[in-house]
Each structure stands twice: as structure tokens, then as C-alpha cells.
N, C-alpha and C positions, 0 to 999 in steps of 0.2 A: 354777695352770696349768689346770687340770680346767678353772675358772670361767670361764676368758677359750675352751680351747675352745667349750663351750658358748654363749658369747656368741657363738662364729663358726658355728657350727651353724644356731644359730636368724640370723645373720645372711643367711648362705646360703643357706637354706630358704627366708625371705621375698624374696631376691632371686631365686633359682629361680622360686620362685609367681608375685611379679611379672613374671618375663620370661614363664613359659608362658601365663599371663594374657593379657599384651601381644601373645604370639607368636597368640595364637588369635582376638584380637577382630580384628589386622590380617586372620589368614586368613579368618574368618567374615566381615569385612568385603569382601576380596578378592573370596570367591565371591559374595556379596551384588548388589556392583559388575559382577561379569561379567555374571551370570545379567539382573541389571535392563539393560545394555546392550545384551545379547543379544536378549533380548523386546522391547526400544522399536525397536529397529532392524528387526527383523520385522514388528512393527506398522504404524513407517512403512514399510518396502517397500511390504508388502500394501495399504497406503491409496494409495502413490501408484502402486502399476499399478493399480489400479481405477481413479485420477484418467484415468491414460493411456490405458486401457482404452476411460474413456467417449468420452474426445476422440476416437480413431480411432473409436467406433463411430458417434459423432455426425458427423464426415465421411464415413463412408463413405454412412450412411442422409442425410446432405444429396445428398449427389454421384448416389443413385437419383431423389432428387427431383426434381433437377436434371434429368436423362436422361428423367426420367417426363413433364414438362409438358413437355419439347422434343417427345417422342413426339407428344403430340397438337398440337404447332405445325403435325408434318411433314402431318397430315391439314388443314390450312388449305388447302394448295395442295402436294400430295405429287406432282403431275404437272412443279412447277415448278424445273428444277434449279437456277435462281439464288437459288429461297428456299432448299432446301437447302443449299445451299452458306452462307449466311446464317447459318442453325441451327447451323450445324457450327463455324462459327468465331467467335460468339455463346457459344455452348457452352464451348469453347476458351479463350475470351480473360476471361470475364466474371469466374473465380473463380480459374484456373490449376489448376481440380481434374485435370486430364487434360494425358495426355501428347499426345494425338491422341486425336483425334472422329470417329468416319463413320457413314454409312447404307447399311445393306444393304437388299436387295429381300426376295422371302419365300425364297426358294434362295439368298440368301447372298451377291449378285454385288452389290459396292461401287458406290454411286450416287453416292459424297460422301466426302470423306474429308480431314481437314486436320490435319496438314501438306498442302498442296495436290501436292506434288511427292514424294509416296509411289506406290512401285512397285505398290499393289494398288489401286487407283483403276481401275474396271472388272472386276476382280476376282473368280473367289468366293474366299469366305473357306472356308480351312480347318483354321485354326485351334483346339483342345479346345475353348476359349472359346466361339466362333463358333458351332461343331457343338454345342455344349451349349446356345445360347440360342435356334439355329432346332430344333431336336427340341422343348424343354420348354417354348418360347414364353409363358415367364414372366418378370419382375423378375430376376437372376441376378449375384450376385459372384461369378466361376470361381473355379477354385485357380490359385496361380501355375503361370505354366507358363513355353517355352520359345519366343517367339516366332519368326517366318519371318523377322526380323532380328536373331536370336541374342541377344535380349534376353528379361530375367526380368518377366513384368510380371501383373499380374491385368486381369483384363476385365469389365467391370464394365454391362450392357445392359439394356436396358430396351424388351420389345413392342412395334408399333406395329400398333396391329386399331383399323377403323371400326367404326363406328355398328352396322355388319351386322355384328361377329365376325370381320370376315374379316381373316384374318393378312397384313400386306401388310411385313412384313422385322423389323427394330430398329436402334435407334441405340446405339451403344455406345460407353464412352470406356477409354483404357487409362490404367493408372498402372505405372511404369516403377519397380522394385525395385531395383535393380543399380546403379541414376544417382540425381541427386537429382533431387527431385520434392519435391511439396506434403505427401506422406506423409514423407521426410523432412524435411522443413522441420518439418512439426506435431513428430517426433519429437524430432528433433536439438537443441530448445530445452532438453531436460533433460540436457545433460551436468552432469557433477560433476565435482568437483576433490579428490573423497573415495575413488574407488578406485569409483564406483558406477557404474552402467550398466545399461543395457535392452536386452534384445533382444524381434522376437517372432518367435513361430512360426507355422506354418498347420496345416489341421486333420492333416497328414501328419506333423509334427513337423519341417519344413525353417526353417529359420531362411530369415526374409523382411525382417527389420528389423536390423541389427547395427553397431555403430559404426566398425566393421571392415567394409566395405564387401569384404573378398575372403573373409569369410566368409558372405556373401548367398548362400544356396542349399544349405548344408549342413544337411545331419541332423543332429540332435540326438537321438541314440540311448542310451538306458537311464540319462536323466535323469529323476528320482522328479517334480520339479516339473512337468516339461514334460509327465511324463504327466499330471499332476494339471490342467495349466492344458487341454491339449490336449481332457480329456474336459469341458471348460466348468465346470471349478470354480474355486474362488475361496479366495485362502489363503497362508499362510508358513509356511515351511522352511526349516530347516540343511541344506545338500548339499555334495556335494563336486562343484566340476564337471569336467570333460574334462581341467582340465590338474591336476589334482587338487591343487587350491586350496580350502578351505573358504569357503563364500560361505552369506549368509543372505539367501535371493528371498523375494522379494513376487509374486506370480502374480494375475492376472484376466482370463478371457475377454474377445472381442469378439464379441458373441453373432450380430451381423449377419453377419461371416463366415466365422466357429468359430476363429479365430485368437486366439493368447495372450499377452499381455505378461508377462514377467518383469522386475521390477527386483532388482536384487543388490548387495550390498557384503560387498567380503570380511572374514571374521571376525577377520584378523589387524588390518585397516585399526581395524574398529571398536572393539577393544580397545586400541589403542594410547594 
């Protein structure tokens, strides 16, 4: 009797050993698996908002260029308002980078402007935008703001000075946040079917990019990444966001105009 206990002892004992064995290489395995999903998942965020990062910065810095050689068309013949009007809807039509094209004087009062049947046609402009680019009379992507037709847009101008120096207004083109546009078009190409998404912000922390088109214009307040992208760094993170969801972002500046991409997938999606 003794012998055959014994023989259940040690049978016990080795089947114990093997279950806690078993039970530890699956948990060492577990955390293993999480930890390696967690990381490759932050990697690619991080890789692909820099990819997203570059594309918008690489449109925006085309669409200066664009504004930049029109500027010096306007001095071909700047007295002539049918070549104006030309440049404007050339401008307009050629890439679809803009929602609307015009030309101001050096005080701001519209010489040109297409849509042709826009109420500021004659105009001054007084718009942040406008007032930011006849004061500083440089190259200039504003901050979004709130335009005089209750739309969210940035504005985006470019100088126009002769040979002499002399400042004689800018042309400028806007792109329209809140509707679709060519900015969402470039964006709107990364949806996923993974629980992932993008948004971006501007140098204020307003969300200006969002797939949820009625969150366009909101704050993104005491978000650790959005601080992080907002101050032009580059990088991934675990966070929880606003509806307190765990998500792992990917963040990268658009250094052209301090704005930030985030890409994200939530941590439950990625583990599943």
C-alpha cells in the first residue's frame, strides 16, 4: 500500500512539474507575443505618420511653389486684369491644390479671385491669414482659422515685389479643412479596416485632419503624444485617448507648417 502511494506521489509531483512548466512557457510565451506586437505596432505607426508626414509636407512646400512662380507671372503684365484673372484660374484648375485663388493689391483690396462669383472680389481682405501676409510680406502657411464664410481653412500666400523691392500685394490660395479637398484626398487614402486612423493637429493642438469630419476644429487637450508631435518631434507611444481607449500612436511633424500626424490602433484591436 505504502509502495503504490508512493508511486502516486511521484506520479503527481511529475505531472504538477509538468503542468507548472507548461503553465509558465505558455505565460512567458504570452507576455513575449504581447510585448513583440506592442513594439512592431508602434514601429509601424511611427514609420507610417512620418510616411504621411512627408506627403502633406511635400504638398504643401509644392502648392508655395506653385503660388511662388504665379507671383512673378503677375509682374509679366500686373496692370492687366484679364492676365490676372488667367493666373487665378490656371492656378485653380491645373493641380486642384486650392479651394479658391486671388490677388490682392499691397493694402489687401482683391483684384482677382476665383471662384469668379465670390462676394470679396473688390474687397480688402481681412482675414488673420490676409493681415499676416500683408504685415510680414513673406512666403506664409497661416494657422487655421475661421473664415468670412464660416469655413475652417488655412491660407497659404506667396509676395508679389518687382525688380525694385517694391511690394505690390500676394496671391494666395486657400484649402478648405471642414469639406473635402485635395488635403483630404492625399489623407483619406489610408483608411484601415483594423481599428486604425489618423488624425492631425496644428501648431495649437486643434485637430485640422480627422476622419470624423465633426470633429475638425476641436482641441486635443492633455494628449502626452500631441504634445510630443505638436513640439516637432518624431516618435511612438502607448496612450489612452479622450474616450479612454488605449491606442498605440505613431506621431511626426510637418515641419513646413508645425502641424502633426498621428497614426493609432487601439491596443485591444492589436492584440486580438
Amino acid at each position: 500500500m505504502r509502495k503504490l502511494n508512493l508511486r502516486q506521489l511521484i506520479l503527481l509531483l511529475s505531472v504538477s512539474t509538468a503542468v507548472l512548466i507548461l503553465a509558465n512557457t505558455f505565460y512567458t510565451s504570452h507576455k513575449t507575443q504581447r510585448a513583440l506586437l506592442i513594439a512592431q505596432t508602434l514601429e509601424a505607426n511611427s514609420a507610417y505618420a512620418s510616411k504621411i508626414a512627408d506627403s502633406v509636407n511635400s504638398f504643401l512646400l509644392a502648392a508655395q511653389q506653385q503660388l511662388a512662380f504665379a507671383a512673378q507671372d503677375v509682374l509679366a503684365d500686373k496692370d492687366n486684369y484679364d492676365h490676372l484673372d488667367r493666373i487665378v484660374e490656371r492656378l485653380k484648375q491645373q493641380t486642384n491644390s486650392f479651394n479658391s485663388v486671388l490677388i490682392t493689391d499691397d493694402v489687401g483690396i482683391v483684384l482677382t479671385i476665383t471662384p469668379s462669383n465670390s462676394s470679396l472680389m473688390g474687397m480688402a481682405m481681412q482675414s488673420s491669414g490676409a493681415v499676416q501676409a500683408l504685415k510680414e510680406r513673406v512666403p506664409l502657411i497661416s494657422k487655421p482659422y475661421i473664415s468670412a464664410t464660416n469655413r475652417l481653412l488655412v491660407f497659404i500666400t506667396h509676395p508679389i515685389i518687382d525688380a525694385q523691392g517694391t511690394y505690390l500685394g500676394f496671391i494666395g490660395g486657400t484649402i478648405y479643412l471642414h469639406e473635402k479637398s485635395i488635403l483630404y484626398a492625399l489623407l483619406g487614402q489610408h483608411y484601415h479596416a483594423d481599428e486604425s486612423y489618423i488624425y492631425v493637429v496644428d501648431q495649437d493642438s486643434n485637430l485640422i485632419y480627422h476622419q470624423d469630419l465633426s470633429r475638425v476644429g476641436d482641441v486635443v487637450a492633455g494628449n502626452p503624444v500631441v504634445k510630443q508631435v505638436v513640439a516637432q518631434h518624431a516618435g511612438s507611444q502607448q496612450v489612452i485617448n479622450s474616450k479612454g481607449v488605449e491606442m498605440l500612436a505613431g506621431y511626426a511633424p510637418v515641419p513646413s507648417a508645425g502641424w502633426g500626424v498621428v497614426t493609432q490602433r487601439s491596443l485591444k484591436a492589436t492584440l486580438a
